[in-house]
Each structure stands twice: as structure tokens, then as C-alpha cells.
C-alpha positions in Angstrom: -22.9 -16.3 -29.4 -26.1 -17.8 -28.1 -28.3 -14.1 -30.0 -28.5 -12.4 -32.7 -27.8 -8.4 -32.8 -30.3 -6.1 -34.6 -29.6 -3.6 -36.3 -28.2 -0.1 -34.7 -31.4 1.6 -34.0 -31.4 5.5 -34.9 -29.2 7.3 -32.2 -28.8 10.7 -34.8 -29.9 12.4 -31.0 -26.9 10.7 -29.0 -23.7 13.3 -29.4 -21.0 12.9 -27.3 -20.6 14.1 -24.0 -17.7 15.6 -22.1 -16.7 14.2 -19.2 -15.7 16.4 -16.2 -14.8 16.6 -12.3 -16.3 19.7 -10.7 -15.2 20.5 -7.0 -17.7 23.3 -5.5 -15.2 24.5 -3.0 -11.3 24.7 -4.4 -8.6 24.7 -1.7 -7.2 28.5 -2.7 -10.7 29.5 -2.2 -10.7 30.7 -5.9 -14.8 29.3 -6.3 -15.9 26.3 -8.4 -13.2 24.6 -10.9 -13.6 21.9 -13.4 -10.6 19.4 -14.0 -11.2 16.7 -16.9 -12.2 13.3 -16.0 -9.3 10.4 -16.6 -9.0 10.5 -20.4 -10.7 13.5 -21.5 -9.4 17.1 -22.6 -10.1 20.2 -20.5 -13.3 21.7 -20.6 -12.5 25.4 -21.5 -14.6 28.0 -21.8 -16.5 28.3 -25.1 -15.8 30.6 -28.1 -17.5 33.2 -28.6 -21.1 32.2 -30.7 -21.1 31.5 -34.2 -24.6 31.5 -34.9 -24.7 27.5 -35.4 -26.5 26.5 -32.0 -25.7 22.5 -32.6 -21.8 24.0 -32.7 -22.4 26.8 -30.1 -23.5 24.5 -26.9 -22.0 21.7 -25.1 -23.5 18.8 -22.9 -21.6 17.9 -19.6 -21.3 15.1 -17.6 -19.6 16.3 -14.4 -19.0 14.2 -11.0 -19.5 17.1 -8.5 -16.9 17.4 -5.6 -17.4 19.3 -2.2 -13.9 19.3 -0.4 -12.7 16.3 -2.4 -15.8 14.3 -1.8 -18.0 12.9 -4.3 -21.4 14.3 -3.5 -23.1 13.7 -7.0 -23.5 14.2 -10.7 -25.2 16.7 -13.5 -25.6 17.0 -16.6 -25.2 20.6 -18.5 -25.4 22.0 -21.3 -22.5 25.0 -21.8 -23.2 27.6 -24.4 -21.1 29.5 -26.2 -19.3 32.2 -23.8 -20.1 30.5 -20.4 -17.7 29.7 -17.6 -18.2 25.7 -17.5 -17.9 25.5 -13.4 -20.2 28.6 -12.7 -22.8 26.8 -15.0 -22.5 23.4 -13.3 -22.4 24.8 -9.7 -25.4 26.7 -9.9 -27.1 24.2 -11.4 -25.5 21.3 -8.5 -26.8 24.0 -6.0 -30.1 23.2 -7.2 -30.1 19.8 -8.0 -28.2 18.3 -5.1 -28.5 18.0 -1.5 -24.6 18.1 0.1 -24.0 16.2 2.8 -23.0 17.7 6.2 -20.1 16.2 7.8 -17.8 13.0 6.8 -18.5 9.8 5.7 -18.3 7.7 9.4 -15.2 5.4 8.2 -12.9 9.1 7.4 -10.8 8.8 10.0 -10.2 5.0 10.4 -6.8 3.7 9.4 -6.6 1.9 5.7 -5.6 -1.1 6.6 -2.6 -3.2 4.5 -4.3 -4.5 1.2 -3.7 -6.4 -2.0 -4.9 -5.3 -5.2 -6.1 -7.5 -8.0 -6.3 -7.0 -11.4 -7.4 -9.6 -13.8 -6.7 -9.1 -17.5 -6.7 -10.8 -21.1 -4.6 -9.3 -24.0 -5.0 -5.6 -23.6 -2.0 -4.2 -22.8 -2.5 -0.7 -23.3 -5.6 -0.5 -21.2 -3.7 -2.8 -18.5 -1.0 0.1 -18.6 -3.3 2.9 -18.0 -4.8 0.9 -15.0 -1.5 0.4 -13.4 -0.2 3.9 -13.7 -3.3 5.0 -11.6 -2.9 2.3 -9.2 0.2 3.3 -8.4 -0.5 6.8 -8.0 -2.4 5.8 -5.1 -2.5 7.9 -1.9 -2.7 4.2 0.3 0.0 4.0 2.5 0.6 0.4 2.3 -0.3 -2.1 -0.4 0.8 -4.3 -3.4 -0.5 -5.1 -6.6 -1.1 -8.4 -8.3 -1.3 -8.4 -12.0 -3.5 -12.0 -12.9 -3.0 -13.0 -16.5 -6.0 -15.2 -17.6 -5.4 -17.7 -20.3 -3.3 -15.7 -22.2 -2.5 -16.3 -26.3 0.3 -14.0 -26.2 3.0 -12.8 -23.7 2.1 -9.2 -24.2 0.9 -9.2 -20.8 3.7 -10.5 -19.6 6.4 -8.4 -21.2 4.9 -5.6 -20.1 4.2 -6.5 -16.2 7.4 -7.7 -15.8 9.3 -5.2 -17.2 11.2 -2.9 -15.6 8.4 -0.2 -16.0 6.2 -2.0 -13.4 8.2 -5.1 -11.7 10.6 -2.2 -9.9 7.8 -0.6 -8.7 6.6 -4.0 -6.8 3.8 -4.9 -9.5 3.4 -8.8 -9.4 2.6 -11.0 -12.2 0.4 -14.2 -11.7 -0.6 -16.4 -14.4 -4.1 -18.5 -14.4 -4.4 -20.6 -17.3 -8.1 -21.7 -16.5 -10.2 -19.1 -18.4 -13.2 -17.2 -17.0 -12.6 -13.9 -14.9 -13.5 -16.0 -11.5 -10.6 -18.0 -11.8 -8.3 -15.5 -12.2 -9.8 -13.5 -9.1 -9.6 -17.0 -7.2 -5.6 -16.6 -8.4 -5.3 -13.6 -6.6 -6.8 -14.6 -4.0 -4.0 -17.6 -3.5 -1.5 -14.6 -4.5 -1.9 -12.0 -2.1 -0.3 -11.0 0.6 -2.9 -9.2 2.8 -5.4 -9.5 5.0 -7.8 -7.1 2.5 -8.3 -7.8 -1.2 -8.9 -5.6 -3.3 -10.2 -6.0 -7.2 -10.5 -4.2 -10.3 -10.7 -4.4 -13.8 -7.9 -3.9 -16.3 -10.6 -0.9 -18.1 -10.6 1.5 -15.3 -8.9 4.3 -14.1 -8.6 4.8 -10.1 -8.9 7.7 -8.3 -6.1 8.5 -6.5 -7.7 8.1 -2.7 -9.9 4.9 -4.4 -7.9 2.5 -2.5 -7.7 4.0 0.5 -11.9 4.9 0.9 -12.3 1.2 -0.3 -10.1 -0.5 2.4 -10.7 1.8 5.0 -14.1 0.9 5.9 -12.9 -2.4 7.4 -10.3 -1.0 10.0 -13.5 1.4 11.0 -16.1 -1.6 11.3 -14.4 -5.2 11.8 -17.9 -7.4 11.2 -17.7 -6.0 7.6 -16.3 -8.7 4.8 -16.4 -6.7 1.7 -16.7 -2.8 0.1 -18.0 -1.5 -2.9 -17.2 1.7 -4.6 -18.4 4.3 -7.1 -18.0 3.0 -10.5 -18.3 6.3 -13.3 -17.9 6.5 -17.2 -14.4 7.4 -18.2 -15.8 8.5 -21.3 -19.2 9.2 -23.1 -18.5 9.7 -26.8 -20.4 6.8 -28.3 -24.1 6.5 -28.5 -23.6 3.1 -27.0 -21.6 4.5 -23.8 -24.4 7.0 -23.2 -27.2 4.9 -23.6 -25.6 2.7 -21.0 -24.8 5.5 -18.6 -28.2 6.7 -19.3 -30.1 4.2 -17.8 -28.2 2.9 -15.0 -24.5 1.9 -15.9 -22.8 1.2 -12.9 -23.1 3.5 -10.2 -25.3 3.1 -6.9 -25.6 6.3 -5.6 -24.0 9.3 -3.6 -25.0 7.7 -0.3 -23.3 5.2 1.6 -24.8 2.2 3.0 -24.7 -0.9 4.6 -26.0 -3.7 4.0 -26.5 -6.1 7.2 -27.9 -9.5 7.3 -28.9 -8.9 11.2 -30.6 -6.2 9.8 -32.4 -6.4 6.4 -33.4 -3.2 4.4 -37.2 -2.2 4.2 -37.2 -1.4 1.3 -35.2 -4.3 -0.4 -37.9 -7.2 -0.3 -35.3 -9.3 -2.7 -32.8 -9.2 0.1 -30.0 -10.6 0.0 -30.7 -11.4 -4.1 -30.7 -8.2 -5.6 -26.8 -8.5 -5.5 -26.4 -5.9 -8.7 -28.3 -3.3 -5.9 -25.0 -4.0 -3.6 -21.9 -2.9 -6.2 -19.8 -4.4 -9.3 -16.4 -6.1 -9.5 -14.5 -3.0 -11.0 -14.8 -1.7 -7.3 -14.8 -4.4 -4.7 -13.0 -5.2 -1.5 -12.7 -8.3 0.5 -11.6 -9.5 4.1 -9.6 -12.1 2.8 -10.5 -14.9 5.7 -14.7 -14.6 4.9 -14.1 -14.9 1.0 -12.2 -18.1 1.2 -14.1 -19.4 4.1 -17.0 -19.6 1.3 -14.9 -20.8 -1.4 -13.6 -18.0 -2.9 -15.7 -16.4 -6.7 -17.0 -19.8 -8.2 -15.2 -20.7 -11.1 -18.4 -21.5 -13.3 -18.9 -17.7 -13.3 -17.9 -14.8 -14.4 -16.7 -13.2 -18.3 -14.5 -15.8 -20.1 -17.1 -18.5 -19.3 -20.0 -20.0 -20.5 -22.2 -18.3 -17.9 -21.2 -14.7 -19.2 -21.0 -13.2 -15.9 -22.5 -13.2 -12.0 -19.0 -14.5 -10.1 -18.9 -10.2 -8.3 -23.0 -11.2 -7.8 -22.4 -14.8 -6.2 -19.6 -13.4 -4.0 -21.6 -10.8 -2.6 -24.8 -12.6 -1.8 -23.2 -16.4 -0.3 -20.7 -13.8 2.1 -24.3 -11.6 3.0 -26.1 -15.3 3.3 -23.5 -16.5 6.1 -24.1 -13.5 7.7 -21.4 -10.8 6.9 -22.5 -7.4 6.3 -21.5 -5.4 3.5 -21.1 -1.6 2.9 -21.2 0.6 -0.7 -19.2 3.9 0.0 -19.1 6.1 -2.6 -16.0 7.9 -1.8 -14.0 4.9 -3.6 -14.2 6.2 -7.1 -13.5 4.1 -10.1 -13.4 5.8 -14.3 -14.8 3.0 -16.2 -13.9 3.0 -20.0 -17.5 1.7 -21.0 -17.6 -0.4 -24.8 -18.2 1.8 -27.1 -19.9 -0.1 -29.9 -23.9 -1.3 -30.4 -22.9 -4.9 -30.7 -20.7 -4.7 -27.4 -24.2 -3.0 -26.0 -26.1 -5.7 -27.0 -23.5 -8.2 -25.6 -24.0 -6.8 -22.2 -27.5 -6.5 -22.0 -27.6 -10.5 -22.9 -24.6 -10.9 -20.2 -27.0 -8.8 -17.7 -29.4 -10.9 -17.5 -27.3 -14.3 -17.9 -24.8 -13.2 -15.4 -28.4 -13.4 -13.2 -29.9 -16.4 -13.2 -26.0 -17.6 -13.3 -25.5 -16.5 -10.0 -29.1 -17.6 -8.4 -28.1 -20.9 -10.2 -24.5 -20.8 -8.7 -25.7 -20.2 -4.8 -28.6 -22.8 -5.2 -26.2 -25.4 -6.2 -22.9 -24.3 -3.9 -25.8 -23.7 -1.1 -28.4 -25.6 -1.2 -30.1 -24.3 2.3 -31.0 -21.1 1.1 -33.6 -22.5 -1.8 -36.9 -21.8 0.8 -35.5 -18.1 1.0 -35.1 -18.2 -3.0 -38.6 -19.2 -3.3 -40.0 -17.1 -0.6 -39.0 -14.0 -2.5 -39.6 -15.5 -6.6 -42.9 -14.2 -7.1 -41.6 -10.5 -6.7 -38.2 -11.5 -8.4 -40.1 -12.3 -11.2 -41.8 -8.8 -11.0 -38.7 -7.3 -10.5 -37.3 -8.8 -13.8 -39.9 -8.1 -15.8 -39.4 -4.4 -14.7 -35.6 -4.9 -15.1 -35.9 -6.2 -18.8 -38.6 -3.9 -19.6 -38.5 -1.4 -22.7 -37.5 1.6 -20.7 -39.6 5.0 -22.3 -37.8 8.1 -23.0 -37.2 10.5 -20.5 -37.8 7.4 -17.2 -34.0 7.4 -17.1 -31.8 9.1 -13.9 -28.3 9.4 -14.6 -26.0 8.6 -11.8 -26.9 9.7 -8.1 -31.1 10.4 -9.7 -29.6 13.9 -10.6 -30.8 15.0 -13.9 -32.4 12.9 -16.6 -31.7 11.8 -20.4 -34.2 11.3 -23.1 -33.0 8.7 -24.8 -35.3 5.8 -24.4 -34.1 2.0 -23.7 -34.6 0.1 -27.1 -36.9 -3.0 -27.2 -34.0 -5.5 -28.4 -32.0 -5.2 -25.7 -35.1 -5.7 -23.4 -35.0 -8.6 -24.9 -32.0 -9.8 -24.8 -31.8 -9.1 -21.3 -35.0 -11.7 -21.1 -32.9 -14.2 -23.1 -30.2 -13.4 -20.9 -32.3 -14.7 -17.7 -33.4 -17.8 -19.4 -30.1 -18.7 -20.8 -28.2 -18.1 -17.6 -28.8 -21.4 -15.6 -27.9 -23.5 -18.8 -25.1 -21.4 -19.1 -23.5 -21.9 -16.2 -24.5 -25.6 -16.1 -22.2 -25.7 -19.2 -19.5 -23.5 -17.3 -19.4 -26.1 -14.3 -18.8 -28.9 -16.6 -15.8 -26.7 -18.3 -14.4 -26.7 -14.8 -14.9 -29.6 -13.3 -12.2 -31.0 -11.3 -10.2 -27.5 -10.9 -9.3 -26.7 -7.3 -9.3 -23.5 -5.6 -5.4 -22.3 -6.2 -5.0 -21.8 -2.0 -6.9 -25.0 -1.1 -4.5 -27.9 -0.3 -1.6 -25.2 0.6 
């Protein structure tokens, strides 16, 4: 472990938080209902008050739904006696502008796709993974289970068991560690023209697949999605600060990112790849991700780099001129880590996974070092801002609806800094791990 954790700082303020789905308009025309999130219990309506306020009231995370589609998030607080969806719609009525019409790919055709899921010893999350896959509402696809340098056969046993090999789950096994490998396995694997990945801590909505793959059918320039990525739970002090200032979600808006065309207002373009999505919700047209090589095997979790192979991926297909799109209709239930030390192993990973990835594309793609160097004065702006200590009450939950007041603490700034200076050396020592490993399709 190239840092040292500090101590837990004090988080007395940081109770947990239920997690709940509110859809504004329900389809027997009853008003505003809540459903619990993937993993949590129903949110009921509160007992009557007992005079203890800190017992009495209830904060609330809730995606908000309009018709089925994700249109943003709030955070409540329920007091004792309150109807929990009357609460949280008037306050989504205030806090939310709802979009008028469909999203523009809604009535394309979800093309055939592959789904990937890449996984290391936990079985019982793997499980709960699967079960939602399968319950997907995609007419057509297949999943591959990738089994990364496993030390047991837990994995296996439980993929190809009955329970999951006769409903047409695949098991694939990648002995080279580092998640980038075992996505490059699936790659060689599938069996479809789309790809599809996710992580083995997630829980999919049931129409994820299908918003995911069915931008491509709608727009055939396109060579990879991104998706909504929310917290399955927020119990720990750890999950909330996370969620609090940024976790993993882009936004309520969809958009498109277009090399032809680059954003206004991203002057980092194409390099601010953690602006574009993550790999818990990703899609691929599988012809432009191998054209470029695939994820590079010096990336990723599992490797020396600590992260940056969903990063790389995006920017080297946006550098040869692919567009991409982020659609929040394909919605993901991440199971965030719940502890301080896993915390501070992410924020280090943040900022390694980085410079990993800028390291990555300079070496695989040499050509693009004068745009890199254009744009390194305001990168290095932009990370100083990134890593900074962030002060209470700065921090948007999902979507910019609502705020927190729980403020960013100073060593994980700092190991986010460490992160970005460790990153290049890291993957440096990753690409030496790896050296002489081919691409699993290449030489087929």
C-alpha cells in the first residue's frame, strides 16, 4: 500500500440514510409512491412522535421517477407521522425541473448485446448481480461471467451451477490479474456486436440494459454508452461522504459527447474522461474497442496502477474520433465500501487511476502529447480543485439537487494528490507486470 490511513475523522453527524425510488406519477393513478431501492427495507410511514426528535425524523435519499424515467434525486428528512412520497414529491416539485418529452434514443430498437461482468472471490455479491441481470427487460442478450485470477473455485461453482449455467450465464476464466484483463476476456468472449460491462457490486435496473444498448441502434457513429451509476445503500459514514461529494453519478441530463464537436464548456476535452461515465455502466460497439486495442492491461483495480482502464477506453475511442453519449436512463445500484480505510483507498486510487490513464494514452498514443500539453496548464488547475479540501456545505448530491454538510476531510485531499503523483509510476510498474500478454482475440 503505497499511504498511510489516518485516523477516522469525527463523523458523530453522518447517520444513515434510507435509500428510496419515488415515481411522481404511478400507473393506477393513485399519486406519488415510494418503492425501496435494491437492498433496502420499505420506507413506511413513521410512528406516531415520541418526543425524541433524533428518533422521531428520518433522512432520505430518493431517485425521483416521472413515468418510469429517472428525472433526479432529493434528499428529505421524514418526521414522525408524514406520508414519505407526499413529502418527497412536494419537495422534487420544487427542487427539479422535469423533462418534457422522451429521451431521443426511446424508441430505437436495443440492439443484440453481451454483458460482462468481471469478478474476484465474492460470490454472494456476484449472485446478487446476476439475479438482476437476468431480470432484465432486453430482449436479446447473454451474459459472460469473467473470473479474474481466482484463489478459489467459488466463483466457479457457483456460475456453473445449475442455478445460472441453465439460464445461459457463461463462465470465462482470466488468469492475468487486473480488472482490464478480465474486461479484454470478455471482449474475446462475447458473442455480440454491443458489449456491455459491469461490476460484480451492483444491482441493475430492470430496463438498464436495454437504455444502455439502445442508444447505438438510434445513432450508428456512436462507440460507447454510459449510464447512471447510484448508491445501493448509505448506512456508513464512509458511503455518505462519498455520495456526498460526487460518487458516481453525472447527471439527469443526457449528452453526447462528440469529437466533431467539442463541448464549450469542457476545455479539458477529451481528458476529463471521469466527466464522461464509470465502468459499472458502460457499453461498447465491439468493432471500435478492439480496433484500439481493447482496455490496456496496465490498468485498471488488480494492478499496480490502481485504476484508469474505463478512463483510457473512453478517451483513445473519443481521440480517433468516435462520439460518446451518457444517458441517464440506464440505471445502475452501486453497493459503495462501507469502511474509512476502503475511503481512503479510493481517494488514493482516484487520483492514481489519473495520471494512469494520461500515462497509458501518451505511451499507447504518442500523437496526441501536443493536445496533452495544450490543455496541462488548466489540468493542473483542474486538479488542484479536484484534490482540494472540499468545505462543508460546497457538496451537490447527485443531479445538483439538494446539498449535504458534511465537509471533504483534508487526508483524503491528500491522498488524492499522492494518488496523481504515484499514478505514472504505477502504471509503469503495471506494464512491466504485463509484458508480453496478448490481447485474448488478437491472433484468432
Amino acid at each position: 500500500m503505497p499511504y498511510r490511513t489516518a485516523p477516522l475523522p469525527d463523523t458523530s453527524r453522518l447517520g444513515g440514510i434510507a435509500v428510496t425510488e419515488l415515481e411522481l406519477e404511478a400507473p393506477d393513478g393513485s399519486g406519488p409512491r415510494t418503492t425501496p431501492a435494491p437492498g433496502s427495507p420499505p420506507l413506511e410511514r413513521a410512528a406516531p412522535p415520541t418526543g425524541r426528535r433524533d428518533r422521531d425524523d428520518r433522512r432520505v435519499f430518493a431517485l425521483v421517477r416521472l413515468r418510469g424515467r429517472p428525472v433526479g434525486t432529493v434528499v428529505g428528512r421524514i418526521r414522525a407521522g408524514d406520508d414519505p412520497a407526499t413529502v418527497l414529491a412536494e419537495q422534487a416539485a420544487d427542487e427539479i425541473d422535469l423533462p418534457v418529452g422522451p429521451s431521443p434514443s426511446a424508441a430505437a430498437h436495443a440492439p443484440r448485446a453481451t454483458v460482462v461482468v468481471a469478478t474476484r472471490e465474492r460470490p454472494g455479491q456476484l449472485a446478487r448481480a446476476l439475479d438482476s441481470l437476468l431480470a432484465q427487460d432486453h430482449p436479446d442478450f447473454e451474459i459472460v461471467v469473467v473470473d479474474n485470477a481466482p484463489v478459489t473455485t467459488a466463483t466457479r461453482a457457483l456460475v456453473t451451477g445449475a442455478a445460472y449455467r441453465d439460464r445461459g450465464v457463461r463462465y470465462a476464466l482470466e488468469p492475468v490479474p487486473g480488472l482490464a484483463s478480465a474486461h479484454n476476456r470478455g471482449i474475446a468472449e462475447a458473442g455480440a456486436d454491443v458489449l456491455a460491462f459491469t461490476d460484480d457490486d451492483v444491482v441493475a435496473d430492470p430496463g438498464w440494459l436495454t437504455a444502455l444498448t439502445r442508444p447505438f441502434a438510434a445513432d450508428p457513429r456512436l462507440a460507447c454508452v454510459t449510464g447512471l451509476i447510484l448508491p445501493a445503500r448509505l448506512s456508513t459514514p464512509a458511503q455518505i461522504l462519498l455520495e456526498s461529494h460526487g460518487g458516481f453519478a453525472k447527471g439527469f441530463t443526457e449528452r453526447r459527447y462528440d469529437p466533431a464537436h467539442p463541448p464549450a464548456d469542457e476545455p479539458l476535452f477529451p481528458f476529463t474522461a471521469g466527466r464522461f461515465g464509470s465502468g459499472a455502466s458502460m457499453a461498447f460497439r465491439a468493432g471500435p474497442l478492439r480496433a484500439v486495442g481493447g482496455f490496456d492491461p496496465a490498468t485498471g483495480t488488480g494492478t499496480a496502477a490502481r485504476g484508469g482502464d474505463d478512463l483510457y477506453a473512453f478517451v483513445r475511442l473519443l481521440a480517433e474520433g468516435h462520439p460518446l453519449l451518457y444517458t441517464p436512463d440506464a440505471i445502475v445500484w452501486h453497493r459503495h465500501r462501507e469502511s474509512w480505510a476502503d475511503l481512503c483507498g479510493q481517494a488514493h486510487g482516484y487520483g492514481a487511476g489519473l495520471t494512469a490513464c494520461l500515462t497509458a494514452l501518451l505511451v499507447r498514443r504518442p500523437a496526441l502529447l501536443p493536445a496533452l500539453l495544450v490543455r496541462l496548464p488548466r489540468g493542473l488547475a483542474h486538479a488542484r480543485t479536484m484534490t482540494a479540501p472540499r468545505a462543508t456545505g460546497t457538496a451537490g448530491v447527485p443531479g445538483a439537487h439538494g446539498t449535504y454538510t458534511h465537509p471533504w476531510p483534508r487526508h483524503l485531499s491528500r491522498l488524492e494528490r499522492r494518488g496523481l503523483l504515484y499514478g505514472p509510476v504505477g502504471y509503469v510498474r503495471a506494464r512491466l507486470a504485463v509484458r508480453g500478454v496478448r490481447r485474448p482475440w488478437e491472433g484468432r
